[in-house]
N, C-alpha and C positions, 0 to 999 in steps of 0.2 A: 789236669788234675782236679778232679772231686774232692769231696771233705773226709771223706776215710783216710786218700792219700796223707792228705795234708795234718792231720792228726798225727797220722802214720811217721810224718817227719818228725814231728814235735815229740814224740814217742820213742820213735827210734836213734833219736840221737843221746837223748836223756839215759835210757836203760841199756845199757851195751855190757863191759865184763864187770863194771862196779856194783853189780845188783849183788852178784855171788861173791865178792870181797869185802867191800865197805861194812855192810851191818857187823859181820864179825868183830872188825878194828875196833869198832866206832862202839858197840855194847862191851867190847872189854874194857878199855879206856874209861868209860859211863860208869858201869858196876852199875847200873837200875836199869831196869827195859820202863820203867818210865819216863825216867830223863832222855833215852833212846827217845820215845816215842814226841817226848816235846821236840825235841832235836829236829825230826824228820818234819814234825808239822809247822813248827818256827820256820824253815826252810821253803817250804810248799807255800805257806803264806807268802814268805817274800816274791815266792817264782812267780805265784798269782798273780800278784801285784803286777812285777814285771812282763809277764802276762798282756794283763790291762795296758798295759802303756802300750806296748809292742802290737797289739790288737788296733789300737785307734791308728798309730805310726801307717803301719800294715794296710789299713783301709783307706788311709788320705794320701799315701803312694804306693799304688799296688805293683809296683816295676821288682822285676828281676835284682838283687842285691842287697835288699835287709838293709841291715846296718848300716851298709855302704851310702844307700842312699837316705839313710835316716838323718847320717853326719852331714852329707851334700846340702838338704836342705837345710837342720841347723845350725851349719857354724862355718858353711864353704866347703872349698875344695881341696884344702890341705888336711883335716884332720879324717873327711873321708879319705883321701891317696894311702895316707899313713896307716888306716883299716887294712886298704886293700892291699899294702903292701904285706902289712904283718900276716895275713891271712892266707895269702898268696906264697908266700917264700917261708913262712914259718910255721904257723900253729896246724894250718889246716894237715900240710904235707905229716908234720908232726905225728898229729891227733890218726891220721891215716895210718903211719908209720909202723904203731905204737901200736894199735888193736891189730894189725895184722900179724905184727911177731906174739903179741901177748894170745893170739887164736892158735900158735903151733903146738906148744905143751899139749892141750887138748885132742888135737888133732892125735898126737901119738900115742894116750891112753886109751882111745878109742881104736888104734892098729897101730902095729912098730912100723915107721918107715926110714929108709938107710939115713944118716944125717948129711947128705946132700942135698936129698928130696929136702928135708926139712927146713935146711936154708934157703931153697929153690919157693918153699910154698907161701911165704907173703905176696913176692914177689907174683906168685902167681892170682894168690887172692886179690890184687891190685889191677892184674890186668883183666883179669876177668868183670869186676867191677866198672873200669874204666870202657871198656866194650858193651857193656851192658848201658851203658849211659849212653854214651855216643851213640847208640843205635835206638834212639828215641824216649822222647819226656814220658807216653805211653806204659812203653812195656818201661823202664825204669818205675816207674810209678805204681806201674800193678807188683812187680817183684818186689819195691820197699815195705807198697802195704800188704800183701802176702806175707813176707817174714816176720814186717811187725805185729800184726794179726797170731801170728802161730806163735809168737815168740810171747803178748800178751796170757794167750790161752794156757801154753802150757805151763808160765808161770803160777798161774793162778789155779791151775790143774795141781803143780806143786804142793800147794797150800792146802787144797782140798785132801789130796791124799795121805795126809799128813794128817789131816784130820782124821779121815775116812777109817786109816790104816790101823788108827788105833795107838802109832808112832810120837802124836803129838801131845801132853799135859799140860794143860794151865799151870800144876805145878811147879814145873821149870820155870813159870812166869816171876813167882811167889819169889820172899817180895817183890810187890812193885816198885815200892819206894827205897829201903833201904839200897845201899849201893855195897856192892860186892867186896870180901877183901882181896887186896893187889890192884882197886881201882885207882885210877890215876887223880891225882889235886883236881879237886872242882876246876880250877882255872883254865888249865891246863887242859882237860878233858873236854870242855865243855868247848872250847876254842879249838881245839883240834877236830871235835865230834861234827863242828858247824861249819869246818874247810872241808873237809870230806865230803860232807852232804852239799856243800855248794858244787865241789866237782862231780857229786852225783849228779845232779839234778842237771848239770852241763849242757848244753845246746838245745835247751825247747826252745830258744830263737832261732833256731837256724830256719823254722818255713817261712818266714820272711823272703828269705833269699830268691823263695820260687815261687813270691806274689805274683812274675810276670807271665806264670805257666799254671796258673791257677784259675777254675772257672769258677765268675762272679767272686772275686778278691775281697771285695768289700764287704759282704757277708761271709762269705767261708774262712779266712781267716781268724775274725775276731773269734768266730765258735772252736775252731780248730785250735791257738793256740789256751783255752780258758781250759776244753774241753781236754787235751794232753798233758797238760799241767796237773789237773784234778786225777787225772789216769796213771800220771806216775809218781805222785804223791800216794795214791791208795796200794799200787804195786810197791815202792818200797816200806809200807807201814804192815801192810798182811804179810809180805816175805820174810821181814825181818823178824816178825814177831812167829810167824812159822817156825824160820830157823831157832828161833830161841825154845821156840817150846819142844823143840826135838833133840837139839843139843842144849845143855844146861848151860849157862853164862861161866860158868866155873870150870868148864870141860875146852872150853875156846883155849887152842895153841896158838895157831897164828890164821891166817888168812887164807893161806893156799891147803891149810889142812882140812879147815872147816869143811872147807867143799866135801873132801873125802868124804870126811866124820860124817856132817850129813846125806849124801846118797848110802854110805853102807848101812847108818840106822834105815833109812828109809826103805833100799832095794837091796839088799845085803850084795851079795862080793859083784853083783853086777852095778851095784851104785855109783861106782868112779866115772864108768863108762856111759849111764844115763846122766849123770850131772853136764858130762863133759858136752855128752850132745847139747845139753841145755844152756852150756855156755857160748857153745860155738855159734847156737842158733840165736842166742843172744848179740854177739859182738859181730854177727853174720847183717842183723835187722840195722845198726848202728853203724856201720860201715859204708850201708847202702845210701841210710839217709845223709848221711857228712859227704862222701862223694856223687852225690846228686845235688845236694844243697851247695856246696864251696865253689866248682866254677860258673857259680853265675852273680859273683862279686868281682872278678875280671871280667866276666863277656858286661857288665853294666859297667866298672869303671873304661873299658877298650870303646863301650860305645860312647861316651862321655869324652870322649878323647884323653883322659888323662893314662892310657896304659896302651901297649900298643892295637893296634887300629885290626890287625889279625886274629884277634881274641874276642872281638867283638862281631862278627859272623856266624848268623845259622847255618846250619849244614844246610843245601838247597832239597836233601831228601829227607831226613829226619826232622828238620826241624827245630833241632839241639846247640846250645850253642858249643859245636864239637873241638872247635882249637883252643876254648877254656877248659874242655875235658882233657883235652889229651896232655894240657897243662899242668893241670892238677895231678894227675897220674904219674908224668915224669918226674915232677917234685917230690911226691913221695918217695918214688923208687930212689930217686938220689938221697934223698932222705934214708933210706935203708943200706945202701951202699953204702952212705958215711957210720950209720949206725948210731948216732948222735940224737935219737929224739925225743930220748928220757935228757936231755940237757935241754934241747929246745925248751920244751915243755915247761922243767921249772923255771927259765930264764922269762917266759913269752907269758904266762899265765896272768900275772899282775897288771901288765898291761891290757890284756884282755878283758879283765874285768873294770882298768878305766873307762875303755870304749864303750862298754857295756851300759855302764854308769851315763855314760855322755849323751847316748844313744836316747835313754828314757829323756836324760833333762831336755832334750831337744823339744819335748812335749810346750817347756815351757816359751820357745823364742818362736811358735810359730805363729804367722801373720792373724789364722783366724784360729781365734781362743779355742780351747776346751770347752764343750761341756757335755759333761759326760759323770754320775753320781758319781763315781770314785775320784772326780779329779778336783783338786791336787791330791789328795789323803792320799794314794797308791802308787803313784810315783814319789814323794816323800819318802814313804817307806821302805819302797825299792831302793832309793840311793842311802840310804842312812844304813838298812842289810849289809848292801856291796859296799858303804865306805867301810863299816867295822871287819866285814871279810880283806878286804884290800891290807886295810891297817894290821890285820893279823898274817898277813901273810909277810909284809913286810916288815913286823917286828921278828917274825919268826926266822928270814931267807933274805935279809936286804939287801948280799950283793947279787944274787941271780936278779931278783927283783929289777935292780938300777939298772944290770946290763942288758935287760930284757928290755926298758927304755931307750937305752944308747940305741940299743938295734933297731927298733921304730923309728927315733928320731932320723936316722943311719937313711932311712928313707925319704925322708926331705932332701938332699941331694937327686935323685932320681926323678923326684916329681916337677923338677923346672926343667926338662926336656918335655914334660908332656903340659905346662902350661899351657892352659886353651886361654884366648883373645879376650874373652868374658866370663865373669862365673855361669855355670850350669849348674839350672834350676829344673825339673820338673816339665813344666812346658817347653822346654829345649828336648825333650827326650822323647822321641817317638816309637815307641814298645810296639816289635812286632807281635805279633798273636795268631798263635794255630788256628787253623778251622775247626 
């Protein structure tokens, strides 16, 4: 993988079906497309940060697993297992789950199909996905950054035409300041405005995952995650602010209407149908990258010996680590079978943004310092963001919140079968690498 790929991840996980939902919520709620607009770059700033941190992380262990091995080296090998449990069995299947059913609506506005097909086609959109992986890092790689690439363009092709068209007023912008009436309590608004945008902004760490599939890790990374971060920080500030200038703040019903509302001002009665394409090709680009990037936190825990030892194997032709793909695949789909991953989800979320948290501070326990201008200032910032997101989430949801814990911890039972003899560190790991 090259740095477009790798972009391309940080990219395509972040902007998937929340480009064309979120802004709606989060500017009604607001009542100002200014307070929107701090909202989005308060946010982008933090991601930055996080960014930075994950960037240096990224370059001092360029192995297969992110995260995974960010905890390994800071704090051992229990609070990574508990990653790669959660990751494995819960969020990633989840997150998979979730974009695949929320891609069918779309799917039918663009052609009726009988509701059989319907329920048949996550199902399908997973396997198809999951074969596309297992049959090499290569072509996965070129199809991620192909979708993400087209799925950039036409975004931003949106915004222009919107312009262009003559559809869009600054008017609609006016005021900038005052806030709308029916907007929500500052507090209120402003806390709910900045959970949203933190689950927009959602997985620009995942190319971590594929430092060990990455060419020259130690430079490509750090540019790739700074460089994606700033990319989808601009994509949802021009989008948002598009949407608004085209439908007025006042005219917003809900979330799934907007969409209409704006392809009909924009493409009259064929505008349901060009959004829809724009969504699918959205949550088509973010699909690709979550399921390229998730089984390679099992193939680096299975190599680690802490998960089993089958998951930790290249295919001998691809190259891939294929029985972490075919892993990842069946979880979801059972995932969809139970139909449960709008529960996962808000149970598993909170935790996920511990790890998250954990992840960066590891910056601080490693043997040879930082230094680097941004450090400490940007990992500071970074955990002080994700503790008041954490805190708001769990004053908001505290018993999904807690049981989304239990379930983590639920994972400590499991990991003393796969106890290894000594901790694993980094030089115990020998990362194969394609030609």
């Amino acid at each position: 993988m090259g740095l477009p790929a790798a972009v391309a991840a940080v990219v395509g996980e972040s902007i998937a079906l929340g480009i064309f939902l979120t802004p709606a919520a989060m500017a009604k709620s607001l009542g100002s497309p200014l307070l929107l607009a701090a909202v989005w770059c308060g946010m982008g700033f933090i991601a930055l940060c996080g960014a930075l941190c994950y960037s240096e992380l990224a370059a001092r262990f360029p192995q297969a697993g992110g995260e995974y091995v960010y905890l390994r080296e800071g704090y051992g090998l229990r609070p990574s297992f508990l990653y790669g449990w959660m990751s494995a069995v819960v969020i990633d299947p989840g997150v998979a789950a979730a974009l695949a059913v929320g891609a069918v609506p779309y799917v039918q506005s663009l052609h009726p199909i009988p509701p059989r097909l319907a329920t048949l086609l996550p199902f399908i959109f997973l396997l198809c996905l999951g074969a596309i992986n297992y049959a090499g890092t290569r072509l996965s790689s070129r199809v991620m950054a192909a979708a993400n690439l087209l799925k950039l363009v036409v975004l931003f092709s949106l915004v222009a035409w919107a312009w262009i068209s003559g559809h869009a007023s600054t008017t609609n912008l006016l005021p900038l300041v005052t806030r709308r009436p029916g907007a929500e309590p500052w507090f209120g608004a402003i806390a709910g405005a900045t959970v949203s945008a933190f689950f927009s902004f959602g997985g620009w760490w995942e190319a971590g995952k594929l430092a060990g599939e990455v060419r020259n890790p130690r430079r490509t990374l750090p540019v790739a995650f700074v460089t994606g971060v700033l990319l989808v920080t601009a994509v949802y500030l021009t989008v948002s602010f598009a949407f608004l200038s085209v439908v007025p703040m006042e005219r917003i019903v809900s979330n799934t209407a907007f969409v209409a509302q704006f392809g009909s001002v924009l493409f009259g009665t064929a505008g349901g149908k060009i959004l829809s394409a724009c969504v699918l090709l959205s949550v088509a680009g973010g699909l690709m990258a979550m399921t390229m990037a998730a089984p390679r936190v099992y193939y680096a825990m299975a190599r680690d010996g802490a998960f089993f030892s089958v998951f930790g194997r290249l295919h001998p032709r691809f190259g891939t680590p294929a029985n972490a793909v075919l892993l990842q695949t069946i979880m979801a789909l059972l995932v969809l079978c139970f139909g449960a991953f709008d529960r996962i989800l808000a149970y598993i979320i909170f935790s996920a943004i511990c790890f998250l948290s954990l992840s960066a501070a590891s910056l601080f326990r490693l043997k040879d310092p930082v230094r680097k201008w941004w450090f400490p200032l940007a990992p500071f910032i970074f955990l002080i963001g994700s503790g008041l997101i954490a805190l708001l989430i769990l004053m908001h949801n505290p018993l999904p919140a807690l049981a989304g814990v239990a379930v983590v911890l639920s994972g400590d039972l499991l990991r003393r079968w796969f106890a290894p003899a000594k901790p694993i560190s980094i030089a115990d790991v020998a990362e194969p690498t394609l030609p």
